[in-house]
C-alpha positions as CSV (number, residue, x, y, z in Angstrom):
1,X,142.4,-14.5,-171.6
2,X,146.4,-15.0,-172.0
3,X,149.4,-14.2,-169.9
4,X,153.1,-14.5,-170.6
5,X,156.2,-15.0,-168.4
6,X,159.5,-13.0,-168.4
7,X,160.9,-16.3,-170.2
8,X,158.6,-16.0,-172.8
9,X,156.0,-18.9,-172.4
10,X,152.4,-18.4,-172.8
11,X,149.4,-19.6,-171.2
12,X,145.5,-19.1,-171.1
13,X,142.8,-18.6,-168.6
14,X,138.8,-19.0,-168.8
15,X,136.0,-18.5,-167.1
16,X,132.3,-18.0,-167.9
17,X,128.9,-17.4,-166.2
18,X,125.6,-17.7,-167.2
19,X,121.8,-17.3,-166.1
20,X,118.4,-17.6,-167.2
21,X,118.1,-13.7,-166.2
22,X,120.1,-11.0,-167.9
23,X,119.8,-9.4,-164.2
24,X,121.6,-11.9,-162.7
25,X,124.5,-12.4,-165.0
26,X,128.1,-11.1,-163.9
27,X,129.9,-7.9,-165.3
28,X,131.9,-8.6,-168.5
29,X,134.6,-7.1,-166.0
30,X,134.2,-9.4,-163.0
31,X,134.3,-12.5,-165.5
32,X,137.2,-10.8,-167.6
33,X,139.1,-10.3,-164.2
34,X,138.7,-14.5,-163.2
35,X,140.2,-14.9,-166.6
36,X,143.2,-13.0,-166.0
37,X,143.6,-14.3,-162.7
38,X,143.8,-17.5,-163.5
39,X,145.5,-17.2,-167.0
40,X,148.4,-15.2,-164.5
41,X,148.6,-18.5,-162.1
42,X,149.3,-20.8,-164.7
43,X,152.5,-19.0,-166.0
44,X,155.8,-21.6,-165.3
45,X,153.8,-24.6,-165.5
46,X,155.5,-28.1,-165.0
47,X,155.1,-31.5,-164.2
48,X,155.5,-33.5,-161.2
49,X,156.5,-36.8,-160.6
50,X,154.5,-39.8,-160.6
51,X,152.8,-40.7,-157.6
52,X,149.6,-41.3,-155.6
53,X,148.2,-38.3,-153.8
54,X,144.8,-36.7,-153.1
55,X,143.5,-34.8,-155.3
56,X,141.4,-31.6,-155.3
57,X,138.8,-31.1,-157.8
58,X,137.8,-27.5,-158.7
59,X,133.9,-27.2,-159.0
60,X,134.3,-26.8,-163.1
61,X,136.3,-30.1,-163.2
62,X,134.6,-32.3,-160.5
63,X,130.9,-32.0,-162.0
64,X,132.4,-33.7,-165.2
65,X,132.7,-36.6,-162.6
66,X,128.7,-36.0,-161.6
67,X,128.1,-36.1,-165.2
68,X,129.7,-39.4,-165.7
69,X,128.0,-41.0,-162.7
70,X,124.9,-39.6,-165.0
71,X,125.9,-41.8,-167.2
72,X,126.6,-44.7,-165.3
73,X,123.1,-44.6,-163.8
74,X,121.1,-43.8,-167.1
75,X,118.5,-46.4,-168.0
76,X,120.1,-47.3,-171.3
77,X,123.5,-48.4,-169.9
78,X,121.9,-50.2,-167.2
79,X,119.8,-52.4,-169.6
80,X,122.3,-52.8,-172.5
81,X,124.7,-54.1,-169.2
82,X,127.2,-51.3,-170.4
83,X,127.2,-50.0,-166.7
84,X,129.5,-50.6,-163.7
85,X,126.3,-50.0,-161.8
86,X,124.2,-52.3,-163.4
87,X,122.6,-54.7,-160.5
88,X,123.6,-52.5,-157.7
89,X,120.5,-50.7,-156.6
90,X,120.5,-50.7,-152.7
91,X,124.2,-50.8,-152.8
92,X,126.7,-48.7,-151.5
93,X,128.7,-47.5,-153.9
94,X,130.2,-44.4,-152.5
95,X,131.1,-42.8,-149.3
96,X,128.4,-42.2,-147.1
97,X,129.1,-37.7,-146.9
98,X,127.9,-38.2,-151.0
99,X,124.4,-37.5,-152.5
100,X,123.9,-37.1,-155.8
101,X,120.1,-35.5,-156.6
102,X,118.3,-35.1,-160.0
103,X,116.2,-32.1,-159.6
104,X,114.0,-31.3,-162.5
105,X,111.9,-28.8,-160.7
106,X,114.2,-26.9,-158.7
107,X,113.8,-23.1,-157.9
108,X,117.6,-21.6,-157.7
109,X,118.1,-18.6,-154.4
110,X,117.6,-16.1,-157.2
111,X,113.6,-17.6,-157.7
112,X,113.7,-18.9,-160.9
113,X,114.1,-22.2,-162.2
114,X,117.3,-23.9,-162.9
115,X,118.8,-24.8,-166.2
116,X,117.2,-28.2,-166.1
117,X,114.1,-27.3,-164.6
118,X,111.3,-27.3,-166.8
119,X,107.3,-28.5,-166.0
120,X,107.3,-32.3,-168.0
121,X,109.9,-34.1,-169.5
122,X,110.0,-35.2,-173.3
123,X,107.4,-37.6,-172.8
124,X,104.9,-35.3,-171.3
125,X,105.5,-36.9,-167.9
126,X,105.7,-34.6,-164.9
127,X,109.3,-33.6,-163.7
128,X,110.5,-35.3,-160.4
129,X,113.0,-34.7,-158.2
130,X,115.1,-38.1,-157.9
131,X,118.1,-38.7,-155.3
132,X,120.1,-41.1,-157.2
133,X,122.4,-41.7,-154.3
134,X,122.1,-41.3,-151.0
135,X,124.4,-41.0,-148.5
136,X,126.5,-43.4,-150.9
137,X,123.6,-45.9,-151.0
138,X,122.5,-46.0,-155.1
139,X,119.1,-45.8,-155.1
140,X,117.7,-45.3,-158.2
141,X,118.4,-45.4,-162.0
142,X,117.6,-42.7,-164.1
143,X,114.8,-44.2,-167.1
144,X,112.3,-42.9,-169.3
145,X,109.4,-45.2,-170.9
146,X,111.2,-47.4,-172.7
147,X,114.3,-48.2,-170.2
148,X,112.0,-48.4,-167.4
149,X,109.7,-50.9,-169.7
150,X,113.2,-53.0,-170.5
151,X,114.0,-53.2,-166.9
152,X,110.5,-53.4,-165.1
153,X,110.8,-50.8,-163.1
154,X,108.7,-47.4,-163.3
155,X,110.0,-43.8,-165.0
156,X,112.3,-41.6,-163.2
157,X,110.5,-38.9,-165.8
158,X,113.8,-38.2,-167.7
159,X,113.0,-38.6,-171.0
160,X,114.8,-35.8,-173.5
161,X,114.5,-35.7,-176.9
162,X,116.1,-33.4,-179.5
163,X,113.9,-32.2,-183.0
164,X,113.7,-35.9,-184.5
165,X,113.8,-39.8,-183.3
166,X,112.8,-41.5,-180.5
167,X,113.6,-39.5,-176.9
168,X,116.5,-40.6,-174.8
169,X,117.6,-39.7,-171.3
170,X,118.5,-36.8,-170.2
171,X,119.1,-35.1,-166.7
172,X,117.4,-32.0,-165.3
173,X,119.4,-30.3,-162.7
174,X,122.2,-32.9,-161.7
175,X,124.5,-32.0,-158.2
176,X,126.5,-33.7,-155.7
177,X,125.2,-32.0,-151.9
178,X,127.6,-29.7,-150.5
179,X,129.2,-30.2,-147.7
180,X,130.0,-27.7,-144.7
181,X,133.8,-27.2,-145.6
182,X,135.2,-24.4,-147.7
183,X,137.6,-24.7,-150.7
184,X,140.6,-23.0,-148.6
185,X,139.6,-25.8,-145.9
186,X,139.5,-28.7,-147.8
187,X,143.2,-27.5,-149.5
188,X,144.9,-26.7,-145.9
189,X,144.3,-30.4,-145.1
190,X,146.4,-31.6,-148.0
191,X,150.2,-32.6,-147.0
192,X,151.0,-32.8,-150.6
193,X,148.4,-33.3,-153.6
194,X,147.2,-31.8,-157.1
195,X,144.2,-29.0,-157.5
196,X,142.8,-29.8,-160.3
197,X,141.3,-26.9,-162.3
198,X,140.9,-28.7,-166.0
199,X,140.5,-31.8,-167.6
200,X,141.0,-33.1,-171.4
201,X,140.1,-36.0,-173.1
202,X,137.3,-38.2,-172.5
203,X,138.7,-41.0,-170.1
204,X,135.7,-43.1,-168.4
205,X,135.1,-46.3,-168.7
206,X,131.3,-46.8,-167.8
207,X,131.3,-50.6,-168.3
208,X,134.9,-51.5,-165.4
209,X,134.7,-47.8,-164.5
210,X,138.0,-47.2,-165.4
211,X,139.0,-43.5,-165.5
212,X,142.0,-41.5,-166.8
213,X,142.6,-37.8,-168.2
214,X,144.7,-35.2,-169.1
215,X,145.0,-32.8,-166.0
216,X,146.2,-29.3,-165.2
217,X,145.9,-27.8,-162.0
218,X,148.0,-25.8,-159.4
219,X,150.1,-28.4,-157.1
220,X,149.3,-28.4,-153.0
221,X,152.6,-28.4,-150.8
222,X,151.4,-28.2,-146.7
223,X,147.9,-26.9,-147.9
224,X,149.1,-24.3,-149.8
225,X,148.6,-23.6,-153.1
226,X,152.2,-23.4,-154.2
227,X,153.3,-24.0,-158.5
228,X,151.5,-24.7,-161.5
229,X,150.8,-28.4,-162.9
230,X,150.6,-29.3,-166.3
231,X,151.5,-32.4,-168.8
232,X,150.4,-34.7,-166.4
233,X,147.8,-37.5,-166.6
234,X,145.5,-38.7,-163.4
235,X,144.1,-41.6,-163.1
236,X,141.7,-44.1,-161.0
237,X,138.7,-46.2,-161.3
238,X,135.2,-44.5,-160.7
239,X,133.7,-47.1,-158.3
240,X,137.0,-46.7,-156.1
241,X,136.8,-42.8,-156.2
242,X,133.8,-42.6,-155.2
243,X,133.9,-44.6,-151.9
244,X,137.2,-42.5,-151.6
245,X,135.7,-38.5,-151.6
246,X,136.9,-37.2,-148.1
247,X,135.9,-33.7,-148.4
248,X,132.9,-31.9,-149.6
249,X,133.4,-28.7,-150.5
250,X,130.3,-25.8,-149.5
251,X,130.7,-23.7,-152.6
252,X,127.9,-25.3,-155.4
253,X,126.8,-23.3,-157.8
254,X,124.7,-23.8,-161.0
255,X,126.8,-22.4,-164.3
256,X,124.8,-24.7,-166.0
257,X,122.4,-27.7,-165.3
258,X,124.8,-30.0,-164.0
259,X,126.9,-28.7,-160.9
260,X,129.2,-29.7,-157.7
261,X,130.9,-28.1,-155.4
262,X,134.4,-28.4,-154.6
263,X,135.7,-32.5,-154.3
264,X,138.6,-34.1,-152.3
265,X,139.4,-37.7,-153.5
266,X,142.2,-39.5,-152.3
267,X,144.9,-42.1,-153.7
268,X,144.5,-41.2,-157.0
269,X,147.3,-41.8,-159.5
270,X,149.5,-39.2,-160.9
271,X,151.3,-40.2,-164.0
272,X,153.9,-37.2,-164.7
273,X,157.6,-37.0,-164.9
């Protein structure tokens, strides 16, 4: 969906949903209306300074942060050593409010299963449901067969394979815990910080954890939304964020099979104007 200003610039706005029911997927006219709405609040756009300030992470932007902690705990970057996480089972390595579950046999409010859910992985083993941290403590790797064999430690049941070769790791239905806070909550606490409501680029670092990426978003003045954000680049180092999430936010929901809710992180790094 697009929008244009009375100056003449132009912006864009998406949103999506999805379901394994037709029955349960939105009206083309409720997703088409999120569109527009958030096309409409991106019009006069501009960066900010440089600085260090919490930052809010909408749902669609902070589970691409639950997906890299995916990565950092999957069986074949642990082995290889090409993991930040490698050696630190039993460790805390986030704050205690976060828990980060692998459910591959979870049953979503609607009844059915979730996008990962399925009856065995690609190996034939039976799913599991496996808390890979807990209350900030990380307490288990993510393997199939042949990780767990290279580490000597037992199957997590996450094998995945695609329609040739040997099977990899995949997740099944990946999520950070919510929290008991609201989105409007966890913004009205915020002095001065970024909402972040998409990311570009592929910034991680799994090996030092390192992490930087093109951001927009809609800028927080005395918890109030106030002015668009974009050209601007945040940045921080994984292990650090982590053991720095303040808020969790009470809105998770599954738009595909790796989710969180809303995500507060502070002293990140803004590099802007």
């Amino acid at each position: 969906m697009g929008a244009k200003g009375r100056g003449g610039g132009a912006c864009g706005g998406f949103t999506h949903h999805e379901s394994r029911r037709l029955s349960d997927v939105e009206s083309p006219e409720s997703v088409g209306a999120e569109a527009a709405r958030r096309a409409l609040r991106r019009l006069g756009a501009r960066r900010v300074p440089t600085q260090r300030v919490p930052i809010v992470f909408a749902p669609e932007t902070a589970r691409t942060l639950i997906g890299s902690m995916f990565d950092a705990a999957s069986g074949d970057a642990i082995w290889r050593s090409a993991s930040y996480l490698a050696g630190k089972l039993g460790e805390t390595i986030a704050a205690s409010s976060l828990t980060i579950v692998d459910d591959n046999t979870m049953l979503l409010p609607t009844g059915v299963g979730g996008f990962g859910t399925s009856p065995f992985d690609d190996e034939g083993l039976p799913s599991l449901r496996t808390v890979v941290v807990e209350k900030g403590v990380l307490r288990n790797y993510l393997l199939n067969t042949y990780s767990a064999r290279k580490l000597g430690m037992k199957s997590t049941h996450n094998a995945a394979r695609g329609l040739a070769g040997a099977p990899g790791i995949g997740c099944g239905n990946l999520f950070l815990e919510p929290g008991e806070l609201t989105p409007n909550e966890i913004i009205a606490d915020v002095k001065a910080g970024l909402y972040v409501t998409s990311l570009m680029g592929f910034g991680t670092n799994l090996v030092t954890g390192d992490y930087s990426r093109g951001a927009t978003g809609l800028w927080i003045e005395n918890g109030q939304l106030t002015h668009a954000v974009e050209e601007i680049t945040i940045a921080g180092n994984l292990a650090e964020m982590l053991r720095s999430v303040s808020a969790i936010g009470n809105d998770l929901v599954f738009r595909g099979s790796v989710a969180s809710p809303t995500l507060r992180i502070d002293g990140m790094m803004i590099a802007g104007a």
